[in-house]
LUMLO-272310 format. One line per field, with one value per residue (C-alpha): residue in three letters; chain; x, y, z. Coordinates in steps of 0.05 Angstrom, whole numbers, always signed. Layout:
! residues N
residuo: ala | ...
cadena: A | ...
xx: X | ...
yy: Y | ...
zz: Z | ...
END
This chain:
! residues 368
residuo: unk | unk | unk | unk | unk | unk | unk | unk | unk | unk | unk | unk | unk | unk | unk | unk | unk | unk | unk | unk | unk | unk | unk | unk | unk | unk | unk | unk | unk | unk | unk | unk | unk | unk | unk | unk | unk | unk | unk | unk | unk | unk | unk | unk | unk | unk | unk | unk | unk | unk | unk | unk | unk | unk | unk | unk | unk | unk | unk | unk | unk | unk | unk | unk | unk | unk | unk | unk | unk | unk | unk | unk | unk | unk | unk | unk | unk | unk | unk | unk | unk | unk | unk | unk | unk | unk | unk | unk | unk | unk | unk | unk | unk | unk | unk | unk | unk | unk | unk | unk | unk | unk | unk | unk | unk | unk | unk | unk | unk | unk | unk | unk | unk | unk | unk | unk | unk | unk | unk | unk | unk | unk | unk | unk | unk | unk | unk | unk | unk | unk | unk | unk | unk | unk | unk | unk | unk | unk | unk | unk | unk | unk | unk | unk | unk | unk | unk | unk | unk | unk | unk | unk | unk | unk | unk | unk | unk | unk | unk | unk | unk | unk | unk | unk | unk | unk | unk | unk | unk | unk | unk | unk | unk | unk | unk | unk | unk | unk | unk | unk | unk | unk | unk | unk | unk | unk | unk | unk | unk | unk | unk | unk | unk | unk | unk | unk | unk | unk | unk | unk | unk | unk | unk | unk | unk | unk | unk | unk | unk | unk | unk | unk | unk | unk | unk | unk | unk | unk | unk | unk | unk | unk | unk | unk | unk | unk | unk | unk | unk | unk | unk | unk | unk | unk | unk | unk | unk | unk | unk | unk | unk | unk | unk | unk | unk | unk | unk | unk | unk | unk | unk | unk | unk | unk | unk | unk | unk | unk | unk | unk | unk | unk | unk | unk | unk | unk | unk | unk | unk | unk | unk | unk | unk | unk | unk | unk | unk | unk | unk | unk | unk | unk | unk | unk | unk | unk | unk | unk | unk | unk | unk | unk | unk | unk | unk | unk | unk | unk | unk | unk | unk | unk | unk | unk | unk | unk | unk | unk | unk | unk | unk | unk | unk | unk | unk | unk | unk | unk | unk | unk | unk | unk | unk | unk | unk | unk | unk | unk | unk | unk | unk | unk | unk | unk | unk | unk | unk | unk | unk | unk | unk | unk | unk | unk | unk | unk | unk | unk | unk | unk | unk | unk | unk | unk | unk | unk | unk | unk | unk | unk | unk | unk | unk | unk | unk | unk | unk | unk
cadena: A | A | A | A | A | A | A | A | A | A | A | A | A | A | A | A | A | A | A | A | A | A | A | A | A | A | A | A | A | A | A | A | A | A | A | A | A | A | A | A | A | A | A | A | A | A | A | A | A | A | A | A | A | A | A | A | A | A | A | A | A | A | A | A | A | A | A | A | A | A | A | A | A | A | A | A | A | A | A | A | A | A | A | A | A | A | A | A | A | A | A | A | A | A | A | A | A | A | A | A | A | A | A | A | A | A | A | A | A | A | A | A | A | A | A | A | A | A | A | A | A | A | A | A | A | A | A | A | A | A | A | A | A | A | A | A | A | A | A | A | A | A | A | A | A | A | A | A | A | A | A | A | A | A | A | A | A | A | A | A | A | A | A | A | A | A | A | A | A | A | A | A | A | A | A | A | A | A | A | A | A | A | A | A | A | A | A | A | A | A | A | A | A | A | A | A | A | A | A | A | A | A | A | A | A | A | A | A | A | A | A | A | A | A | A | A | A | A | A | A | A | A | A | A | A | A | A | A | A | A | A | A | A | A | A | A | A | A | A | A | A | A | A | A | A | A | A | A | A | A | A | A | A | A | A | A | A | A | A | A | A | A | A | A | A | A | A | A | A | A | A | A | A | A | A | A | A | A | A | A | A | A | A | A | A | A | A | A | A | A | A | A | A | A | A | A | A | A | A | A | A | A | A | A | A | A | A | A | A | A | A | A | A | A | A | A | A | A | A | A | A | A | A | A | A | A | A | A | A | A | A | A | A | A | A | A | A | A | A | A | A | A | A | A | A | A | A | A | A | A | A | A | A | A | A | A | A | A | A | A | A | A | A | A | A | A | A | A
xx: +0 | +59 | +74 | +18 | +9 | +82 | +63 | +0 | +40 | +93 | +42 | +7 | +73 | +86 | +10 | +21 | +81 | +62 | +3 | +55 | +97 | +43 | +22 | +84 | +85 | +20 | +46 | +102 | +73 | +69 | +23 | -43 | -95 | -156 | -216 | -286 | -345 | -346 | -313 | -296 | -228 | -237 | -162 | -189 | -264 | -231 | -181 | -232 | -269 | -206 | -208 | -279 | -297 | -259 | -254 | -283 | -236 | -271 | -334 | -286 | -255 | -320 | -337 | -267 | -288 | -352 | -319 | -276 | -328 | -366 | -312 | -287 | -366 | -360 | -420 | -481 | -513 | -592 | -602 | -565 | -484 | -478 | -526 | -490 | -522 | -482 | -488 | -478 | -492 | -524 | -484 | -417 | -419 | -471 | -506 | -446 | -411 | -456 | -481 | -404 | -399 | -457 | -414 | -352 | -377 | -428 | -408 | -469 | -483 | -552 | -550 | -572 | -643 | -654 | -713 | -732 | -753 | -774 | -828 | -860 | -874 | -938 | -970 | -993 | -936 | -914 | -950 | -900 | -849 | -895 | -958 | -1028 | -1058 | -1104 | -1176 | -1149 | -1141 | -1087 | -1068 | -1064 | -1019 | -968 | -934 | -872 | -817 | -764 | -733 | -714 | -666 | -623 | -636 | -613 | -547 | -517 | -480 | -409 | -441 | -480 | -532 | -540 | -606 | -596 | -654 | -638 | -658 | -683 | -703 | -757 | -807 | -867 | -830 | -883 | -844 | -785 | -798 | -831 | -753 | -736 | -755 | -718 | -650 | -663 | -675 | -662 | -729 | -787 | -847 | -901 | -972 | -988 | -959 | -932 | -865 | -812 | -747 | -685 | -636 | -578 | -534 | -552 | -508 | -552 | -539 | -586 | -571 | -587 | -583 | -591 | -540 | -518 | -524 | -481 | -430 | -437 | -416 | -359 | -326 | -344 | -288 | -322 | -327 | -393 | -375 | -311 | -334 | -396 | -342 | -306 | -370 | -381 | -320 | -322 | -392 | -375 | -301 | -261 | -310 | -363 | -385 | -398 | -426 | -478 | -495 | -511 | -558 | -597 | -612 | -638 | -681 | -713 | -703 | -727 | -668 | -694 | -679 | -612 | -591 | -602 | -541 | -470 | -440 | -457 | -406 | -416 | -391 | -356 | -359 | -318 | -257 | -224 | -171 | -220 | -262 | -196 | -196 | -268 | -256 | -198 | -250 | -306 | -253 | -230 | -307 | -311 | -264 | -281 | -347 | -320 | -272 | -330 | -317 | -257 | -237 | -220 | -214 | -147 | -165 | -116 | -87 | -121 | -189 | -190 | -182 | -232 | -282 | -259 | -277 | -342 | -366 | -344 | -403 | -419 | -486 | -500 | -436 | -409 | -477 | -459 | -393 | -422 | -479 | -426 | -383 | -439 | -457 | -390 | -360 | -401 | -439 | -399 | -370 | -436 | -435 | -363 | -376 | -448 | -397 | -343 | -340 | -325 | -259 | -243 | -249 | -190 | -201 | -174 | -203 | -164 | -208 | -176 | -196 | -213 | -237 | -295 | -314 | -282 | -265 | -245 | -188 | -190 | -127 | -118 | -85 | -28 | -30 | -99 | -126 | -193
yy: +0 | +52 | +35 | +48 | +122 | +139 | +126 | +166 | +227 | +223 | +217 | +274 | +321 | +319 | +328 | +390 | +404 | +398 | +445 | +498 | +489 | +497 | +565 | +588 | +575 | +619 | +675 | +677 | +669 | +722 | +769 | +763 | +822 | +831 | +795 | +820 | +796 | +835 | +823 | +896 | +927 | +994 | +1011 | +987 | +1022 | +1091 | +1080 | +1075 | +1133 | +1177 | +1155 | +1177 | +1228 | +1299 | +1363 | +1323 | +1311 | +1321 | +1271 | +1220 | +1219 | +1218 | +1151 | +1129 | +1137 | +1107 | +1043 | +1038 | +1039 | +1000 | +937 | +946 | +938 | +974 | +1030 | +1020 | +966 | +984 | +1047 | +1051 | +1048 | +1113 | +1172 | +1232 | +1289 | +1311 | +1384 | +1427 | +1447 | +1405 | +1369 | +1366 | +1293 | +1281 | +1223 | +1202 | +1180 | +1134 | +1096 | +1090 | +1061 | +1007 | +994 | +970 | +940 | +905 | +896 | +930 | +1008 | +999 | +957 | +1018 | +1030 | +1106 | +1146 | +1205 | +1262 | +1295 | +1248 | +1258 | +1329 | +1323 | +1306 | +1239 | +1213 | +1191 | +1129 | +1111 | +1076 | +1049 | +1026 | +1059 | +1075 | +1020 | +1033 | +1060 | +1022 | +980 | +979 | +904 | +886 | +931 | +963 | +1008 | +1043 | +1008 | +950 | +901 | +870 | +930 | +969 | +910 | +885 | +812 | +792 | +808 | +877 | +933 | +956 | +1026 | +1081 | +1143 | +1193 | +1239 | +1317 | +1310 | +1380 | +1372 | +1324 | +1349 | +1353 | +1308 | +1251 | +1272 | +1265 | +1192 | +1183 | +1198 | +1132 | +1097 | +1139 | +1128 | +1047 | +1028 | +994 | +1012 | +970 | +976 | +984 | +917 | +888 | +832 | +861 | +900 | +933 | +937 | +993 | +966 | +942 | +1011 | +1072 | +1125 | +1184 | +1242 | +1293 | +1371 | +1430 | +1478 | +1529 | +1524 | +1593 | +1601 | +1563 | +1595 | +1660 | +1634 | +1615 | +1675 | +1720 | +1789 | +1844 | +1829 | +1761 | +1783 | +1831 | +1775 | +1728 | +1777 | +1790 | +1712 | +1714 | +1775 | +1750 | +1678 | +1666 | +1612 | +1558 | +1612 | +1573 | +1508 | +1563 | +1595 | +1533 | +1505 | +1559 | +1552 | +1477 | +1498 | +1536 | +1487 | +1418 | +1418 | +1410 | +1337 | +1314 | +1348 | +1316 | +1255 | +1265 | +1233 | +1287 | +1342 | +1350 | +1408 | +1396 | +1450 | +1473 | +1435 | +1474 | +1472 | +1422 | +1372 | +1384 | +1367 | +1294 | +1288 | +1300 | +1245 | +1199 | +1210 | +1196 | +1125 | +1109 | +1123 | +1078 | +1017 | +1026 | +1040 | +967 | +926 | +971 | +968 | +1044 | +1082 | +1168 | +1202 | +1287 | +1336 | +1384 | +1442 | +1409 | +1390 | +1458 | +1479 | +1422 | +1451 | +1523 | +1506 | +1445 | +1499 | +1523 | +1538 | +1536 | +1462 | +1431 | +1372 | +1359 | +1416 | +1386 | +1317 | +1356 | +1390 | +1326 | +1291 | +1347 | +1365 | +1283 | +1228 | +1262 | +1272 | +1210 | +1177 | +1208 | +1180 | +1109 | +1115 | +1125 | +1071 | +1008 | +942 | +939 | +1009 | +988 | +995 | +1063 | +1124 | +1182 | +1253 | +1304 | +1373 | +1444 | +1483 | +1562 | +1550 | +1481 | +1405 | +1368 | +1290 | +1269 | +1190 | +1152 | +1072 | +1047 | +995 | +932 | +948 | +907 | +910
zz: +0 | +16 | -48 | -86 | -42 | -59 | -136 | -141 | -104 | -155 | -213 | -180 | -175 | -244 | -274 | -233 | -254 | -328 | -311 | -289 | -345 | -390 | -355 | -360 | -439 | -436 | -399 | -441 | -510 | -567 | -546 | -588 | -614 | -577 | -605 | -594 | -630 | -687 | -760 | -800 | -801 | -771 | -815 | -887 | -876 | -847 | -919 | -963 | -939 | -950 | -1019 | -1038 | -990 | -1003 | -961 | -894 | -851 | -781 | -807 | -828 | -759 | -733 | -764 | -751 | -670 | -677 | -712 | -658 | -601 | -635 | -656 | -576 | -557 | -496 | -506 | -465 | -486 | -478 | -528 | -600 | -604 | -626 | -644 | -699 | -731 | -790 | -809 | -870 | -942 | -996 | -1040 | -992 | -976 | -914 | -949 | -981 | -928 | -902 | -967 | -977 | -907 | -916 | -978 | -949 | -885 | -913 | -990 | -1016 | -1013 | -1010 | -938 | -894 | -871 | -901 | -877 | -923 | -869 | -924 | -943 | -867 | -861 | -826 | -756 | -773 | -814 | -743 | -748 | -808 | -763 | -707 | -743 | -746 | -677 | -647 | -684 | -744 | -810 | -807 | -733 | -730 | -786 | -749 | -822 | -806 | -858 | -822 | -847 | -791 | -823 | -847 | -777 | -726 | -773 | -756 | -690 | -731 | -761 | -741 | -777 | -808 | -802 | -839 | -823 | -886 | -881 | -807 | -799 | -858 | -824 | -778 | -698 | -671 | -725 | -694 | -623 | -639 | -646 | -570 | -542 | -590 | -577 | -510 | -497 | -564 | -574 | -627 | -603 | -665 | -648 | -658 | -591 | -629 | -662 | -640 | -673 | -636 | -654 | -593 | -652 | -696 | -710 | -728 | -778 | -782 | -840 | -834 | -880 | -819 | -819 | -899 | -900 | -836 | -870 | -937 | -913 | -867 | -934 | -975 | -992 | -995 | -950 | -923 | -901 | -879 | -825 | -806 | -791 | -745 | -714 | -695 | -666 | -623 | -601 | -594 | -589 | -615 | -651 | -669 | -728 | -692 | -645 | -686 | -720 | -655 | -638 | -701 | -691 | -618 | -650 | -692 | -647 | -584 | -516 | -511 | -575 | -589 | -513 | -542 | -596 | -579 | -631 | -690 | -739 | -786 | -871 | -893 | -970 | -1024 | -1047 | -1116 | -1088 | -1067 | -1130 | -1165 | -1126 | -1140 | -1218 | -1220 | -1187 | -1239 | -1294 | -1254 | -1246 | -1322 | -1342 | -1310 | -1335 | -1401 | -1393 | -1422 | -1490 | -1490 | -1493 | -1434 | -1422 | -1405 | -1380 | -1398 | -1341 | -1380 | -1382 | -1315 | -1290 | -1335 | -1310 | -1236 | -1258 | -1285 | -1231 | -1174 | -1149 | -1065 | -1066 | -1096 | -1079 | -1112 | -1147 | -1198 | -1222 | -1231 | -1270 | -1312 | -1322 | -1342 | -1396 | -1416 | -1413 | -1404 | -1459 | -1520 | -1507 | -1516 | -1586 | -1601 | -1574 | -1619 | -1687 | -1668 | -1709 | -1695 | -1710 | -1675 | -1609 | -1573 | -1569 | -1519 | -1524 | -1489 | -1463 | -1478 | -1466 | -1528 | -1527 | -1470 | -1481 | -1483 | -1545 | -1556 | -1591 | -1608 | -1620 | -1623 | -1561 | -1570 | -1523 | -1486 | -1442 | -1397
END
């Protein structure tokens, strides 16, 4: 019997000693990145942002911090992960920036739940994203504009609400919204069904203060001495400032409280027009591929397409208006005269008097 106790000590010794060697190994072992339970690259998203979006430097920092609160998944968990309001001009970007998002998170631009304010400018449009009111036609079947699917995303993914033009829907649609920035929960009139916005980062656009913004980048007199008067009156930041006021003016404290952060756009300039141009013609040309012919822009007609597209009060909307005039146009009318065997076909932009012409020439060794 001593024996046998003297063996199942020594067997017991060196399990345990294999169980410290084996925490050692642990402790010492690479160290390893931290895992949570959701699959995007913060890095790659935040990259391909900087390659489409132009002149918006604070928004795409925004959307850099909410990616990385969100992939670290340590916001609150009982109301949405994070709530922005992005401010500005039309045409600057606002609802770029998020179709582009659902794009590369989710592989298709269209995977966002948008909401057209605009489409909900009275009283008892509020019914649109809870169901009709018990007694009223319809109340049981529980209908809503949201789309579950797109609103609550997958356990790897959030999903993505954009409430476009927020200021242009009736303020009793808006403050339907409160509960759900608050708990995170839409239950629809129906009792049966209920949306949950916890995995949801919310966008809200606004045009609110475009004219604020418009004069803070005019060059005149006039604007010149406005400016100076912000800044006496309001002191460093007086554009975020007065901005600010405005939307208290229109949104009541409750909702705005609700926001995690309002960014305002600022107007395009002539450099970031310039990015946006190279962009169109890259865009072009792929779509072109399946012709086999592609575009090359002269430095003189790009600075003409910047002169003409440049334009405050419509933003980037006026330059792809031009280019599609001035481009995608005429070279409709070439590609309509090519021939079958003329198909490997470039075709240079260049500036001539006040207007573009095309040049074609036969390109050597092309491939799609």
């Amino acid at each position: 019997m001593p024996y046998i106790t003297d063996r199942l000590q020594s067997l017991n010794g060196a399990e345990g000693s294999k169980k410290e060697d084996s925490l050692h190994n642990l402790s010492v072992s690479p160290e390893r990145k931290l895992q949570t339970r959701f699959r995007f690259d913060v890095d790659e998203i935040v990259s391909a942002l900087r390659e489409r979006i132009f002149g918006q430097d604070e928004a795409i920092a925004l959307v850099e911090n909410i990616l990385r609160i969100t992939w670290s998944d340590i916001s609150e968990q009982n109301r949405p992960r994070f709530i922005s309001l992005l401010v500005g001009p039309t045409g600057v970007g606002k609802t770029a920036i998020v179709e582009l998002l659902a794009e590369v998170m989710h592989g298709d631009k269209d995977q966002y739940n948008r909401i057209d304010m605009n489409t909900l400018a009275q009283e008892h449009y509020a019914a649109a994203f809870s169901g009709a009111p018990p007694g009223y036609a319809g109340s049981k079947e529980g209908a809503t504009i949201f789309d579950k699917s797109k609103v609550e995303g997958t356990f790897g993914k959030p999903g993505i609400v954009l409430f476009d033009e927020v200021e242009k829907a009736d303020q009793a649609v808006v403050q339907a919204l409160l509960n759900v920035f608050d708990n995170g929960i839409l239950r629809l009139t129906s009792g049966e069904t209920e949306i949950n916005f916890r995995n949801s980062i919310i966008f809200m656009t606004s045009n609110i203060g475009s004219r604020t913004v418009f004069e803070f980048g005019e060059p005149n007199f006039k604007a010149r001495v406005k400016r100076l008067f912000y800044s006496m009156k309001y002191g460093s930041d007086s554009l975020k400032k007065v901005v600010n006021r405005q939307l208290e003016k229109h949104f009541a404290p409750e909702f705005l409280n609700r926001i995690d952060e309002t960014i305002i756009y600022q107007w395009l300039d002539k450099e970031a027009l310039g990015k946006m141009i190279e962009l169109l013609i890259n865009d072009l040309n792929k779509r072109l591929q399946k012709h086999r012919c592609r575009v090359g822009l002269e430095k003189g007609a790009k600075e003409w397409l910047i002169k003409k597209g440049f334009n405050r009060q419509y933003g980037a909307r006026e330059l792809k208006r031009v280019f599609r005039k001035q481009v995608e146009i005429q070279l409709a009318r070439e590609l309509h005269s090519l021939t079958l065997g003329e198909n490997e076909v470039e075709f240079i932009l260049r500036k001539s008097a006040d207007q573009l012409t095309i040049e074609k020439k036969l390109i050597k060794g092309f491939s799609s």
